[in-house]
C-alpha positions as CSV (number, residue, x, y, z in Angstrom):
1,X,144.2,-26.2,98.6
2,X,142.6,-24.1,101.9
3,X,139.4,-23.1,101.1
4,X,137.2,-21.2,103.4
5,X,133.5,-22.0,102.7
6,X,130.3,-19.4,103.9
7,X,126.9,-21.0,104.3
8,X,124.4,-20.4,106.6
9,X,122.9,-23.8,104.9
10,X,124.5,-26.9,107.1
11,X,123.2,-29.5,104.8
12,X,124.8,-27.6,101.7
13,X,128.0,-26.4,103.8
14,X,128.4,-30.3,104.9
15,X,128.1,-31.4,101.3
16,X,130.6,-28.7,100.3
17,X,132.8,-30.1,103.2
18,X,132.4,-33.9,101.9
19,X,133.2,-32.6,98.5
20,X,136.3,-31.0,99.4
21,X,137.5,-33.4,101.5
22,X,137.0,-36.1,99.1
23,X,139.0,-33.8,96.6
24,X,141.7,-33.8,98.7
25,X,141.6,-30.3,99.5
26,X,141.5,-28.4,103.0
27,X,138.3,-27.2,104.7
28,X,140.0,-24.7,106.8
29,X,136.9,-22.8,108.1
30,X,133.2,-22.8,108.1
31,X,131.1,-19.8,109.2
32,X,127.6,-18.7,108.1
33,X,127.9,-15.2,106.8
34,X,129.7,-13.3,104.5
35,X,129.3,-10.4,106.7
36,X,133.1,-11.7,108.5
37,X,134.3,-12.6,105.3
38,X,137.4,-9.6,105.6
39,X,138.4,-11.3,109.1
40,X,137.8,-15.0,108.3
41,X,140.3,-14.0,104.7
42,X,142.6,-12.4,106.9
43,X,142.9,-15.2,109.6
44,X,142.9,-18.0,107.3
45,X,144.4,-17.3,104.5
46,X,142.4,-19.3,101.9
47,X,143.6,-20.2,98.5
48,X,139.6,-20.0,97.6
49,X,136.6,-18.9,99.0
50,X,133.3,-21.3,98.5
51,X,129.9,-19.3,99.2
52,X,126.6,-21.0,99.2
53,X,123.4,-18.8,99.0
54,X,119.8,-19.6,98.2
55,X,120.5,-16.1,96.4
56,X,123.1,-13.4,96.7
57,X,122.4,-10.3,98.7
58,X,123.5,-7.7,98.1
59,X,125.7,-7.3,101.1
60,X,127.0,-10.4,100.2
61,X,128.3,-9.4,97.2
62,X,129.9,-6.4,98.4
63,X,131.8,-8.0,101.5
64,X,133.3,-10.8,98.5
65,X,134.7,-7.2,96.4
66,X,136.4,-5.7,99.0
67,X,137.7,-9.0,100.3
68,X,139.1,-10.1,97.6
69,X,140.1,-6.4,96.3
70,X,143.6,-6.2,97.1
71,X,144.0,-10.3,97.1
72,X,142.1,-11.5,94.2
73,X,141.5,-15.5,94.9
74,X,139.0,-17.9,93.4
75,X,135.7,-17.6,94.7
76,X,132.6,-20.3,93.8
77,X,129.4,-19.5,94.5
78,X,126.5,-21.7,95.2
79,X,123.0,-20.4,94.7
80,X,119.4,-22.0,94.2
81,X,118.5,-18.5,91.9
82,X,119.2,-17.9,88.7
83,X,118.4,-14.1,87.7
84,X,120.3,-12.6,85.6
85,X,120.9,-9.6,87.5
86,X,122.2,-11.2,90.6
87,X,124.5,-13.4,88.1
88,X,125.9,-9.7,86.5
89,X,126.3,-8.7,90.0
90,X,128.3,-11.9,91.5
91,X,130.4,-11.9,88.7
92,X,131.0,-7.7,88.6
93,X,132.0,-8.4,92.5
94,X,135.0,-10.9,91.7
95,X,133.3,-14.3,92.3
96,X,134.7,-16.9,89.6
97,X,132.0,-19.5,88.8
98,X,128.3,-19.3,89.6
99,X,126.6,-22.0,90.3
100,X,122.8,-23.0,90.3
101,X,121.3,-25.9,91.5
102,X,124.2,-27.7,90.9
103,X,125.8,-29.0,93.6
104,X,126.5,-32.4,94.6
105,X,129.8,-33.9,96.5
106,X,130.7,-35.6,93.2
107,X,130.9,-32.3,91.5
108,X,132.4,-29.9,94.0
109,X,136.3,-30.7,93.0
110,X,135.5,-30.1,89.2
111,X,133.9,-26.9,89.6
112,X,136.5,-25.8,92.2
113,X,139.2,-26.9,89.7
114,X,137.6,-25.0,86.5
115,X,137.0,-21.8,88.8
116,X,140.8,-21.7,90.1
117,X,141.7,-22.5,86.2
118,X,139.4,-19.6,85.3
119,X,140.8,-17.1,88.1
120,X,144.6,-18.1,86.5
121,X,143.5,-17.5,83.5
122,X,142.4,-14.5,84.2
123,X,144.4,-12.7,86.4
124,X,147.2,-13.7,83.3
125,X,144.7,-11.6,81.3
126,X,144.6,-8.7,83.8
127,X,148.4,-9.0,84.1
128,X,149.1,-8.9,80.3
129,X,146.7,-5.8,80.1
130,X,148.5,-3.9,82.9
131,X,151.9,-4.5,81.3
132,X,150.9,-3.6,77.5
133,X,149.0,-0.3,79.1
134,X,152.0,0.6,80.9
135,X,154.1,-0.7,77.8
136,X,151.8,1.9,76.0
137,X,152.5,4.7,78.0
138,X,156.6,4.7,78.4
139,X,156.4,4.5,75.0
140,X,154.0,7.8,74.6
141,X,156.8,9.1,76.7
142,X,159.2,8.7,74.6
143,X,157.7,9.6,71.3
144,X,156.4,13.0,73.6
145,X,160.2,13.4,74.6
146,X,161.9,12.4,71.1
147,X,159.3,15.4,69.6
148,X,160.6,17.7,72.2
149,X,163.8,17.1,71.2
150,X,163.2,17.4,67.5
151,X,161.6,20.6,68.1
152,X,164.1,22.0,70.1
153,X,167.8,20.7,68.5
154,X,166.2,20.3,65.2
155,X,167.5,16.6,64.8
156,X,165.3,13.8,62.9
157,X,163.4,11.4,64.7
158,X,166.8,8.7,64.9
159,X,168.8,11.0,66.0
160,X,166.7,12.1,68.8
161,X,166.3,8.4,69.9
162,X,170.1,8.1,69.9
163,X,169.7,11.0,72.3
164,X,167.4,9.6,74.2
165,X,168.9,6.2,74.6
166,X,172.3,7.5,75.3
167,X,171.5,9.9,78.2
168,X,169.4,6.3,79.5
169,X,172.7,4.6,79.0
170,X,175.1,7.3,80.9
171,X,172.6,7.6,83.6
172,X,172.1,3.9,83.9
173,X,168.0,4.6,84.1
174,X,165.3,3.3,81.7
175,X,164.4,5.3,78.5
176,X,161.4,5.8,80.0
177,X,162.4,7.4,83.2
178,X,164.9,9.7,81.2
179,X,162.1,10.7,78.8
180,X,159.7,11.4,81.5
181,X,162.3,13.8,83.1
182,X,163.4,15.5,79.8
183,X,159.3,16.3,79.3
184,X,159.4,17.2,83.3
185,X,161.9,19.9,82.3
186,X,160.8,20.9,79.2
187,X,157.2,21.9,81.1
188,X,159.2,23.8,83.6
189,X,161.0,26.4,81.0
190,X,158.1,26.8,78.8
């Protein structure tokens, strides 16, 4: 795995970089502030991003949310403090598994491993969620269009879905799609 690592702290950024290396993962880049993290993501490509940070500024946090916006990745984050505020905050900007006082070269592959699990698990999560929301709405559309229908030709409710799923068939497009377009004309006349 690449991981880029951001630590103004050489003695904790080296004993990161033992860590990793022991792990068997890549140390692809070392730099000192978050404040290039967009440029150092887009150079590098890393599968994870390690920071370390006696405690996370703000600025910190937002340069990890809108790096890792569009490209979600695992992101572990070091940290001497332990308020509960700036733990809200880390997590709220995208970063994985927050760590405090806890680091030690024997312990950096287990926590990088549980905070890529964790990411997987929940970008499944997120994925699931998008696809029963949007599951959700084509079928609004369709109940919306097969009430149209029933208004209008005064058919019952499996008759309009016969409808429905027949004009999808002829027109080789998803029920959705054809329901949107039959509620998309139905606005038009009135």
């Amino acid at each position: 795995m690449r991981i880029l690592v951001v630590d103004e702290n050489a003695e904790r950024a080296d004993i990161v970089a033992q860590g990793l290396a022991g792990a068997g993962h890549e140390l692809i880049v070392r730099q000192e502030s978050a404040l290039e993290l967009l440029r150092a993501i887009d150079e590098h490509r890393p599968d994870a991003i390690i920071i370390g940070a006696d405690s996370p500024s703000r600025d910190t946090l937002e340069h990890v949310a809108l790096a890792t916006r569009d490209t979600p990745r695992p992101i572990v984050m070091f940290v001497d403090d332990s308020d509960a505020d700036d733990i809200a905050a880390a997590i709220g900007s995208g970063v994985s598994a927050y760590i405090v006082d806890g680091l030690g070269t024997s312990r950096v592959k287990s926590i990088v491993d549980v905070a890529v699990a964790r990411f997987a698990a929940h970008r499944r999560l997120v994925e699931e969620l998008d696809q029963t929301r949007e599951k959700l709405a084509e079928r609004t559309l369709i109940e919306r269009a097969k009430g149209i229908l029933m208004q209008r030709r005064n058919l019952a409710e499996d008759e309009a879905f016969r409808v429905l799923r027949s004009q999808a068939m002829k027109k080789q497009q998803r029920l959705a799609d054809v329901a949107r377009a039959l509620i998309d004309s139905a606005d038009l006349l009135g």
